[in-house]
N, C-alpha and C positions, 0 to 999 in steps of 0.2 A: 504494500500500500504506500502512496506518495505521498511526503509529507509537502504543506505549503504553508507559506508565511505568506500573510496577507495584508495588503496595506491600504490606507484609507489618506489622501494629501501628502504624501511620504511620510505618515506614520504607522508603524504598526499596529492593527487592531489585535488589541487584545482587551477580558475585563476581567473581574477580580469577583473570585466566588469561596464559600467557604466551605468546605465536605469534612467533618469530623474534626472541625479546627486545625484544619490545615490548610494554606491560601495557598489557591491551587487559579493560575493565568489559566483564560482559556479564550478561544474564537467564536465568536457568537454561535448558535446552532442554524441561524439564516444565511451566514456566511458561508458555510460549510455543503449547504445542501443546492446554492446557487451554479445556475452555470456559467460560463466565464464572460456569454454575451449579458447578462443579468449583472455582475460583477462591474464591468466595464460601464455600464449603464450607468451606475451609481457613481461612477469614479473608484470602482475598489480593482486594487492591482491585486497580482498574487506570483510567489516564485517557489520555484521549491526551493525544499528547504534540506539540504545534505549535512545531516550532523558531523562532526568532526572524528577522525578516528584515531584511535592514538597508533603512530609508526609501528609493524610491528618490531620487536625487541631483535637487538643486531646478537650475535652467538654470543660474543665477549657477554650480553646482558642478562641471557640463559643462562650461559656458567656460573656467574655470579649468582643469581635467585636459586642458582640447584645448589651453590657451593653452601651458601645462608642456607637453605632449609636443611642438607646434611647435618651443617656444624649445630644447630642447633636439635637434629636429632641425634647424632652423637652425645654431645651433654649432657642429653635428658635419658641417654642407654648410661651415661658414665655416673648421673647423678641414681638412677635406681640400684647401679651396683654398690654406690657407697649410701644408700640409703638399708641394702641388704649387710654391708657390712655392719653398718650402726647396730641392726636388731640381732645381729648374730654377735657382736660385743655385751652387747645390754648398755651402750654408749651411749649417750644425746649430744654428739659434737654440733658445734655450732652449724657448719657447713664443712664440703671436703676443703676446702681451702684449709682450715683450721687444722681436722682431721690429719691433713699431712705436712704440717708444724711439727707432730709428736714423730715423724720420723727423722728428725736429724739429732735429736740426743736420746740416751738412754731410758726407756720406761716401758710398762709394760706393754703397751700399743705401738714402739718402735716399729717392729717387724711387719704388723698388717698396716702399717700404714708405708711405710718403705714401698710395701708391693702393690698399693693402691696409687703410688704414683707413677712406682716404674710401669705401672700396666697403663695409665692413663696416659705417659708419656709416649708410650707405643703406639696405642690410639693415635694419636695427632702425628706422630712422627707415620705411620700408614696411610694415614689420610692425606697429609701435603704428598707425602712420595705418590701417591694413587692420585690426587689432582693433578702434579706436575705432566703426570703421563699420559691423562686428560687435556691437558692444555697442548701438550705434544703431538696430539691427536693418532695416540699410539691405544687408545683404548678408549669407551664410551663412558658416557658422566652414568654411572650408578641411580638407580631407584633409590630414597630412602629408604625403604627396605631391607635392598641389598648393599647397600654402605652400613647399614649397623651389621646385619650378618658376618660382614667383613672384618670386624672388629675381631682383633684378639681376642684368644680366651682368657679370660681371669682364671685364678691367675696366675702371671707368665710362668713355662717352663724350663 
């Protein structure tokens, strides 16, 4: 269906109504059902009207939106593992950031948190090596999906 803007002295007609308290523009219903010798009659112009489209997005701008939804489903695979570590300590650390504070000195959560970062570090360290190779065009961008599958096993052997 063709959309047209309509105009009356080189203004656009349009009038102001209200449906559910929302001000919603609209073109008269005379205007709409007129024929164009009817229109011309009156002095009413009419054009169509092509709404604007947005370009579609260049490859560099796909990598980018697929690299973003990864990383941030990454985080949310890295953050339920250190969410399974909490309950399997009986811990309430603040967040993994915190978490893996306790592994550069001695105490009793050293060691699991040592391995929650070396495995987190792998994560990221697989995922730029697997982008880079992506940008190389030596292999295709990953499904969210199949980028957390991709993920290291925790944890590391």
């Amino acid at each position: 269906m063709s959309q047209y803007r309509y105009f009356f002295n080189g203004e656009e007609i349009t009038g102001k109504s209200f449906i559910d308290d929302n001000l919603v523009a609209h073109v008269p219903e005379w205007v709409l059902s007129a024929t164009d010798e009817e229109l011309e009659a009156v002095g009413v112009t009419k054009e169509l009207f092509v709404p604007e489209t947005a370009p579609e997005p260049t490859e560099e701008e796909l990598i980018a939106q697929a690299t973003e939804a990864i990383s941030g489903a990454l985080n949310a695979a890295i953050k339920d593992k250190y969410v399974e570590i909490q309950q399997e300590t009986g811990h309430d650390f603040k967040d993994p950031v915190e978490f893996k504070t306790f592994a550069g000195f001695p105490n009793v959560f050293q060691s699991v948190a040592q391995q929650f970062g070396a495995w987190e570090a792998e994560v990221w360290h697989q995922a730029n090596l697997y982008k880079q190779q992506v940008l190389l065009g030596e292999v295709v961008m990953p499904s969210i999906e199949e980028a957390v599958a991709m993920m290291p096993s925790y944890p590391l052997i």
